[in-house]
C-alpha positions as CSV (number, residue, x, y, z in Angstrom):
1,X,25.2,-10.3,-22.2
2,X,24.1,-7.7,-19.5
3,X,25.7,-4.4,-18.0
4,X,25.3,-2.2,-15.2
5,X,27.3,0.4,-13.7
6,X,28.1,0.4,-10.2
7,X,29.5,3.1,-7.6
8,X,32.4,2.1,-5.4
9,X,31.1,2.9,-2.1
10,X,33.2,1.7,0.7
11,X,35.7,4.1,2.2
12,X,39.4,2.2,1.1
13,X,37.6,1.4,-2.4
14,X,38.5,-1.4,-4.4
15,X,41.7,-2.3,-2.3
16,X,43.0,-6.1,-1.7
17,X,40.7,-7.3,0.3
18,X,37.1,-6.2,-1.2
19,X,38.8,-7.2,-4.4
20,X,39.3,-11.1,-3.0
21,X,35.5,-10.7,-2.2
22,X,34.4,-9.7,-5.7
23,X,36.5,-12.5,-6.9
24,X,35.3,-14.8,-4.9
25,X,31.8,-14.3,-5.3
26,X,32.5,-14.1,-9.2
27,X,34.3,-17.4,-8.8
28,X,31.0,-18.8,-8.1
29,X,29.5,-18.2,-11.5
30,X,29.9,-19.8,-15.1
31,X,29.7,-16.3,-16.8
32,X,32.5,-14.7,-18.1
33,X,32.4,-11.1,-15.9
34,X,34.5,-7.9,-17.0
35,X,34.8,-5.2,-14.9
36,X,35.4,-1.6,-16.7
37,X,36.9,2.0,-15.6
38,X,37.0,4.6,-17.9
39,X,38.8,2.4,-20.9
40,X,40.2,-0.4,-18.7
41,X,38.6,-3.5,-18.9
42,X,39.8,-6.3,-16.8
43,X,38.9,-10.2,-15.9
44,X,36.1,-10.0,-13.0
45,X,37.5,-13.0,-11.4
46,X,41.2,-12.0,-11.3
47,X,42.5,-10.0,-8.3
48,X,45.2,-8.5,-9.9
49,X,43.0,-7.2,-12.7
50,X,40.8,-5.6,-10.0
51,X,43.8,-4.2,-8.1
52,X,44.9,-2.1,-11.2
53,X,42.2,-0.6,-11.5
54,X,42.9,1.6,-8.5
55,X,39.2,2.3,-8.0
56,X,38.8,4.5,-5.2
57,X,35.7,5.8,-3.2
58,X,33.0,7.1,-5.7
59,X,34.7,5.2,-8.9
60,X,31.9,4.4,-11.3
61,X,32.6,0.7,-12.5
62,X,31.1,-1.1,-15.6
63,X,30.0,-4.5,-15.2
64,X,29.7,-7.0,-17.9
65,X,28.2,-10.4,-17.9
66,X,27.5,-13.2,-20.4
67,X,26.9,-16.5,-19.7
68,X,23.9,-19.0,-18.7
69,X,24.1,-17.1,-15.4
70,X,24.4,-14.1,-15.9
71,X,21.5,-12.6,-14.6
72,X,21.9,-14.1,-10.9
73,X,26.1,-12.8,-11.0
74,X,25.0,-9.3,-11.8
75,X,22.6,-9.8,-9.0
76,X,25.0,-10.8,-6.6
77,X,27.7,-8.8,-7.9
78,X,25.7,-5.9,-7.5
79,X,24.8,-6.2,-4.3
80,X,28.3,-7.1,-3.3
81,X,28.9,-3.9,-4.3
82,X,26.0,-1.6,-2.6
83,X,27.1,-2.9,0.7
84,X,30.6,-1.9,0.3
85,X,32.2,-5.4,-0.4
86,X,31.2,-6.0,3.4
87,X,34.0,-4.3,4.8
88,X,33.8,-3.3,8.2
């Protein structure tokens, strides 16, 4: 298993449609993912479970990863995140 934290760095945060992104992009993994704020833990690859974590602009997330690849989701799941879920 690996973690990493990550800073929420687009301007709407977390909201519905980054969250599809993550989702989607963690959808294309074997590893379990869990995605932590403060002491909420929830499913990486659940949109709902994102969506309750209401994490705004500058929300520090904890990502967790085990699986065969686990290295290559934090990767992309990382960089998902750096770029602001892609949103415009």
């Amino acid at each position: 298993m690996i973690a990493q934290s990550v800073t929420v760095v687009n301007a709407l945060g977390l909201h519905a449609r980054a969250a599809a992104r993550f989702v989607h992009r963690a959808g294309q993994f074997r590893s379990r993912i869990r995605v932590a704020r403060d002491s909420q833990t929830v499913d990486g690859k659940s949109i709902l479970g994102l969506l309750l974590l209401a994490a705004a602009r500058g929300t520090v997330l904890d990502l967790s990863i085990d699986g065969d690849d686990e290295a290559q989701a934090m990767a992309a799941l990382v960089d998902l995140a750096a770029r602001g879920f892609e949103d415009p």
